[in-house]
C-alpha positions as CSV (number, residue, x, y, z in Angstrom):
1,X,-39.9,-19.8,-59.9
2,X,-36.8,-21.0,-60.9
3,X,-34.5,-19.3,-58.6
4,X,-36.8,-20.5,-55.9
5,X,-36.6,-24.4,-56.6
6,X,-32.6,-23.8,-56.9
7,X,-32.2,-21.9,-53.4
8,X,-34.7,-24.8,-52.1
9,X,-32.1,-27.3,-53.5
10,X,-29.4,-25.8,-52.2
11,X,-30.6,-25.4,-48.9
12,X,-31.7,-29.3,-49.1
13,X,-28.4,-30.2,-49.3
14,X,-26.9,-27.5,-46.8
15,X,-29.2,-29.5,-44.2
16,X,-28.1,-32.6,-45.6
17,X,-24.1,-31.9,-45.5
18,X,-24.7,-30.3,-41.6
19,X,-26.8,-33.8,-41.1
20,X,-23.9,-35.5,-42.3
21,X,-21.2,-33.9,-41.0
22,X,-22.1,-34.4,-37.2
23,X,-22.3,-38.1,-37.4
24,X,-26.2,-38.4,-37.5
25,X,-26.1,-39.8,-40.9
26,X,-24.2,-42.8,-40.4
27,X,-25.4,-43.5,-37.0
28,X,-28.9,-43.6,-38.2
29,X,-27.7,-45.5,-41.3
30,X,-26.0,-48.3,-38.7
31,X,-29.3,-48.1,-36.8
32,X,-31.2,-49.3,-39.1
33,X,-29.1,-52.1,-41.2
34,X,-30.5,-55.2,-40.7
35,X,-26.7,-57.4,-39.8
36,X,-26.4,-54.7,-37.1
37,X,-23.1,-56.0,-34.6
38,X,-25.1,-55.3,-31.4
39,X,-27.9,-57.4,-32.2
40,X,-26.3,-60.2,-31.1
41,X,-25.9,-63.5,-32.3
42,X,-29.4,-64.8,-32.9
43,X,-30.0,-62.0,-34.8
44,X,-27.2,-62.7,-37.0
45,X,-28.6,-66.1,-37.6
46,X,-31.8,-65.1,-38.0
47,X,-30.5,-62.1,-40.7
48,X,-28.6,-65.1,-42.2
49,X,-31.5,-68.0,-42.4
50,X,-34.1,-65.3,-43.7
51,X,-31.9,-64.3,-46.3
């Protein structure tokens, strides 16, 4: 049972390093962050006032 969880964990973070790796990681991670640069200017000042 053991063994199993620890080869589970490793391949977790296998798939997580490959995820990583190929960019997807920090596009998605730039995607998502609310002060985003192509948002544009209102939605800076909106991220800004709401704050």
């Amino acid at each position: 049972m053991i063994t199993a969880g620890l080869i589970c964990v490793a391949a977790g973070l296998g798939a997580l390093w490959h995820w990583g790796a190929g960019g997807a990681l920090v596009d998605h991670a730039v995607a998502a962050a609310s002060h985003h640069v192509q948002a544009g200017l209102p939605a800076t000042f909106a991220d800004v006032l709401l704050y």
